[in-house]
N, C-alpha and C positions, 0 to 999 in steps of 0.2 A: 339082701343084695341090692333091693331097690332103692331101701333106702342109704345104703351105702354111696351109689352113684348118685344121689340126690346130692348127700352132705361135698363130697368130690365139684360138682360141677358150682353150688352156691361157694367154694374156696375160690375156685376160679376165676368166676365173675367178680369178685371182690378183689383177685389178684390184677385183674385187668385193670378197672376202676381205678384203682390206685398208682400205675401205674402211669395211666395215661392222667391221672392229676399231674403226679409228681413233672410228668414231660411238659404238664405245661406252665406246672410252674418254672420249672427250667427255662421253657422258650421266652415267657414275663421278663426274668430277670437277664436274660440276656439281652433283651430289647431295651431295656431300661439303665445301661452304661452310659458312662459318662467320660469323656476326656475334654485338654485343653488345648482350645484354638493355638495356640502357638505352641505349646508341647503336648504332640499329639501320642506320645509317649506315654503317658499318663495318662491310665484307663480305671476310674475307678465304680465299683457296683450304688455308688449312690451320689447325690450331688454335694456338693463341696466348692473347695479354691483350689487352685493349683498348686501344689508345694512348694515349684520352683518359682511363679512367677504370683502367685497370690491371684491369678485371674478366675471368674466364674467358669466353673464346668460347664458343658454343655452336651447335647444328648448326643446318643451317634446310633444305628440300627444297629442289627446281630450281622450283618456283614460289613460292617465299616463302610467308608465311603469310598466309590467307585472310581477306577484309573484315571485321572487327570482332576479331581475333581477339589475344591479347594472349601471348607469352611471357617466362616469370619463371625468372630464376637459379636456385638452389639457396640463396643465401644469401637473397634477395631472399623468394624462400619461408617462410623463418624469420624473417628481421624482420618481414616483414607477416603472419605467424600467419595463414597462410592454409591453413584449414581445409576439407573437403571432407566431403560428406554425401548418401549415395545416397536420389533420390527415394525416397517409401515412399507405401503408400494409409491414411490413418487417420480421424478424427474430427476437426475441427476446434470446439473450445470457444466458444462465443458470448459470451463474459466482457465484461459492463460491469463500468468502472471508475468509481468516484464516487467523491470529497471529502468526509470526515464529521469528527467532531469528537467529544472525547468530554464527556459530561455529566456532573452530577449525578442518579443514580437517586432521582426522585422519589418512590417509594416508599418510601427511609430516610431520609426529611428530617423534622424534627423543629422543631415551631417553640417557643422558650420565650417564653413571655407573664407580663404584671405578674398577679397571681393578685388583688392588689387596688388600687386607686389610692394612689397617695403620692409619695416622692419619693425617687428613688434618691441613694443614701447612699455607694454603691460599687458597682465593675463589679469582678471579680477575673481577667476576659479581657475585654481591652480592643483584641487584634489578630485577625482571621482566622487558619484557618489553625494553629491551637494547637488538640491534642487533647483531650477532655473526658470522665473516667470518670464512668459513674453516680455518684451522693453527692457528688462534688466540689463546693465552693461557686462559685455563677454571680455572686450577686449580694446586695445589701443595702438591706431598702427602707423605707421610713419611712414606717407609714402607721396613723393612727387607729383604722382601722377592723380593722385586728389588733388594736392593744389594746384594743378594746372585748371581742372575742371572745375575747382573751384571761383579762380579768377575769369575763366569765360562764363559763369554764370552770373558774377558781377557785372563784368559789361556788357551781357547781356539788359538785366536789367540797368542800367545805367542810357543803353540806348532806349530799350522801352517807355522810361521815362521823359528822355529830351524829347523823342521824336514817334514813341508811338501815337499819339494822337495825329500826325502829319503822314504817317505809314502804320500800317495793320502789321506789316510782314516783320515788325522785332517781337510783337505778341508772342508769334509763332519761335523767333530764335527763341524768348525766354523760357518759351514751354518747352523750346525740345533741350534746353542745358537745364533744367529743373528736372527733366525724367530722365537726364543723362546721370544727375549725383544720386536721384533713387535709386535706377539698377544699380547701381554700385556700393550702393547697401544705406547710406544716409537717410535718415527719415523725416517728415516733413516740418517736426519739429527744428534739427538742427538746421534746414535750407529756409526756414524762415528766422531761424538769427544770424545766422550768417546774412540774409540779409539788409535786417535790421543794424546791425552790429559792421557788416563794409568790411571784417576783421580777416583777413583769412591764416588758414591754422595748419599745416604740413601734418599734423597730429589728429587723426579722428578717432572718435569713440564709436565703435561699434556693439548694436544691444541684439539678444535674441529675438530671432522672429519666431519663436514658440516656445512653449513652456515645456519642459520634462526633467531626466537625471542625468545626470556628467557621469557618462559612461566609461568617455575615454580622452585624455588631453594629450592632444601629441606635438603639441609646440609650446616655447620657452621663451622668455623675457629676454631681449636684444637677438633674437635668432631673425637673420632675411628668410623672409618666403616669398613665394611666387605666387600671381597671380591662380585662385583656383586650391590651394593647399592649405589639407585639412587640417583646421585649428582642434576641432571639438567632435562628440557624438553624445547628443541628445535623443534621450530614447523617453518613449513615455510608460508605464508602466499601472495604468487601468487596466491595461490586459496581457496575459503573457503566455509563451507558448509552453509545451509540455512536447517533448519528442523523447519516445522509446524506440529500441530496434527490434525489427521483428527477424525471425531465421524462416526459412524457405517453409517450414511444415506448422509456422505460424499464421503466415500471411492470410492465410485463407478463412483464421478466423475472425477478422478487420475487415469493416467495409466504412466507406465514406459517409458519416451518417449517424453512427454507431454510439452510446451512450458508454461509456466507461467509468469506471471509478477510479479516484486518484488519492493516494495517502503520503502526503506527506510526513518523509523521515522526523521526528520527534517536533512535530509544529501541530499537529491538530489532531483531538480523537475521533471525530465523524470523518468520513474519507470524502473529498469532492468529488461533483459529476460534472465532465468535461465532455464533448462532443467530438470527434474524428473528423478533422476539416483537409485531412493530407493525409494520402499515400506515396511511396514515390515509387512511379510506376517500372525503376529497373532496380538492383540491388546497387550497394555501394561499392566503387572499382575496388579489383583487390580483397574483396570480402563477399560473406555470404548474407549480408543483412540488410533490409530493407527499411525506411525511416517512416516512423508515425509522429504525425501532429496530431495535437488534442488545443484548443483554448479556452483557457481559466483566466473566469470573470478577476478582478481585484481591485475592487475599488477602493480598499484601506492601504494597498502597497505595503500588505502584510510579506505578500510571496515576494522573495527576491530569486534575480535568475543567481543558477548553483547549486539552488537545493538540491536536493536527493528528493525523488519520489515512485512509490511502488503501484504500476497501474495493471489495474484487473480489467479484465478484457473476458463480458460477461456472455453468455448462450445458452441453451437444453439442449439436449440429446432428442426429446421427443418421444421419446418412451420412458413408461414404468417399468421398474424394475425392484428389486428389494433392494435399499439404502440403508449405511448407519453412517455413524458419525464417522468421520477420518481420522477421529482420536479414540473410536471404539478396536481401530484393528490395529494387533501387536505383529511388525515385519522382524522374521526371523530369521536363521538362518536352516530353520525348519520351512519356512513357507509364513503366510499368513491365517493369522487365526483371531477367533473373540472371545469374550468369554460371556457364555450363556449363564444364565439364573438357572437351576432345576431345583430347587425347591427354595426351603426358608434359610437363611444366611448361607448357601450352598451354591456353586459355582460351577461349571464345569471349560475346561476352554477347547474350542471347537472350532476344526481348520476350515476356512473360507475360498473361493475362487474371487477373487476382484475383478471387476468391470470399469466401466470410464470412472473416473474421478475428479472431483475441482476441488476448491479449495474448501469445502466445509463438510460435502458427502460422498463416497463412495457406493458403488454399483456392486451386490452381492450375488455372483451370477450361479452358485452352488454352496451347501454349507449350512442353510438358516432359509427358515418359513417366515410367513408373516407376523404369525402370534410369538415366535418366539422374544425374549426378551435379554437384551445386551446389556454390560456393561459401559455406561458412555464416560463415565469419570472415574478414575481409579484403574481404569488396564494393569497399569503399567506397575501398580500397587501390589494386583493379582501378581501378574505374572513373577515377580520378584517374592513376593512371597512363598508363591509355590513351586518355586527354585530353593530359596529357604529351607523350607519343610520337607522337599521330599527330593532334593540332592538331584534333581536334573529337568530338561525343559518338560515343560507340555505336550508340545507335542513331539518326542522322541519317537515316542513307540508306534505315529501314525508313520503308514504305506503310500508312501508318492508312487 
């Protein structure tokens, strides 16, 4: 009998033994499956290509991969430049972004006006936009009232001559009819041939008294003008203004002082740094927005006023917090989310709370630790793809 139950219990143990091989061979080979990144359809017990798409197998665990979770080839990888970027804790920038434009600096504008009534005779710029050195001639004007002045500063000098040596006091007439044809715009050139010359001319040539661009012409060949009316607007353009609008819950982040950067619409790829030289301390009537000056060096008279330009209007927050890129988070109509690494070519996408933002970082105020690790290039790669593959969003099945 004893040895009966001996033979009974040594069956046993060799039934168990075997048993628990065979389970683990079972658990090996279920661990060691394979499908394809893109048809994940396709489960097969050894490694291979894919049937329908000719792509490498790759492994998958005995439970498949987890709710929301995405895996990408090696090639797959590379075409979608998908980049990866370990949480960090930093400052995130409060940076508005505003629309400005660039100006004419009103401070180099130069108006030229008729010095006396008559009638223009000749324009010698006739278009905007044409540069104008001091002395150069503007204009030609036909007017009485120069030759009158002109012929008392001939008898002027004509008396100085007979008789100032016998009286001082024509000295004096001839100076004060010599600074009478200057204010009136003549230069000391033309009042020294005129009096060489004895000639006098109803017709004078009038030159710039400074150099800059023909901004604006607002008179015409044989047109009367009046004394005082504006011929011309000469502006200089070494320097020029930059004016955006700011809206009431802007304002406060501009002060007088202030460093900005400025980007000009398709002119330059580094962005300038312009200074805040104006605020204007009420809004504009009728509107809710207030006016910033910035001024931009230019000494090539590359920048013309007109352009288009996008100014950042830069600050921190002053606190750390957890940051990614603002190209790392996908806005849905789920909420906002990223998508984390958890393991090798493995993904998962994972809803986020957002905090302040500027133009290049976002504030992660719930959602993501420090170590974890983001997608920074390729989201949007993700996210499209695992709509693909698995017929709806990410984060469907998360609880708002």
């Amino acid at each position: 009998m004893k040895r009966y139950l001996n033979i009974l219990f040594l069956l046993l143990t060799i039934a168990t033994v075997a048993c628990q091989e065979q389970a683990h061979e079972h658990v090996e080979a279920v661990e060691t499956t394979y499908t394809c990144p893109m048809h994940p359809q396709i489960v097969q017990q050894e490694p291979g290509s894919c049937p329908v798409c000719g792509m490498d197998l790759v492994t998958i665990s005995q439970s498949g991969q987890n709710e929301g979770e995405l895996m990408l080839s090696e090639s797959q990888m590379a075409l979608g430049n998908i980049a990866v970027q370990q949480v960090t804790l930093s400052s995130v920038g409060n940076n508005t972004i505003l629309t400005g434009r660039l100006v004419i600096d009103e401070t180099q504008t130069d108006i030229i006006s008729s010095r006396a009534a008559g009638r223009i005779e000749r324009l010698y710029l006739k278009e905007t936009g044409l540069k104008v050195q001091k002395g150069q001639p503007l204009y030609e004007l036909y007017s009485e009232e120069l030759l009158t002045l002109q012929r008392e500063y001939l008898l002027a000098l004509t008396q100085h001559q007979e008789l100032g040596a016998e009286n001082p006091r024509f000295a004096s007439f001839l100076e004060a009819a010599k600074q009478k044809l200057l204010l009136y715009g003549l230069t000391e050139a033309q009042i020294r041939s005129l009096a060489n010359s004895k000639k006098l001319d109803a017709r004078v040539t009038f030159v710039a008294s400074s150099s800059g661009v023909v901004t604006e012409v607002a008179a015409a060949e044989g047109q009367y003008v009046a004394e005082g009316s504006m011929l011309y607007r000469l502006s200089e353009l070494d320097k020029i203004w930059l004016e955006a609008e700011l809206y009431p819950q802007e304002v406060n982040n501009a002060t007088i002082g202030d460093t900005i950067h400025v980007a000009i619409q398709g002119f330059m790829q580094e962005p300038l740094t312009a200074t805040v030289t104006f605020i204007s301390p009420e809004f504009r009537a009728g509107s809710q927005v207030a006016l910033l000056r910035a001024e931009l060096p230019n000494p090539d008279g590359q920048l013309l006023p007109g352009m288009q330009a996008s100014v950042t209007i830069g600050g921190t927050s002053g606190s750390t917090t957890v940051t990614v890129p603002t190209d790392a988070v996908i806005r849905d109509a789920e909420g906002n989310h990223v998508w984390v690494q958890t393991g090798d070519h493995t993904f998962k996408a994972r809803m986020v709370t957002l905090g302040e933002e500027s133009a290049e970082q976002v504030a992660v105020l719930s959602g993501l630790q420090q170590n974890d690790k983001v997608v920074t290039s390729g989201a949007y790669l993700l996210y499209s793809e695992y709509v693909l593959k698995k017929g709806a969003e990410p984060m469907a099945s998360h609880q708002h």
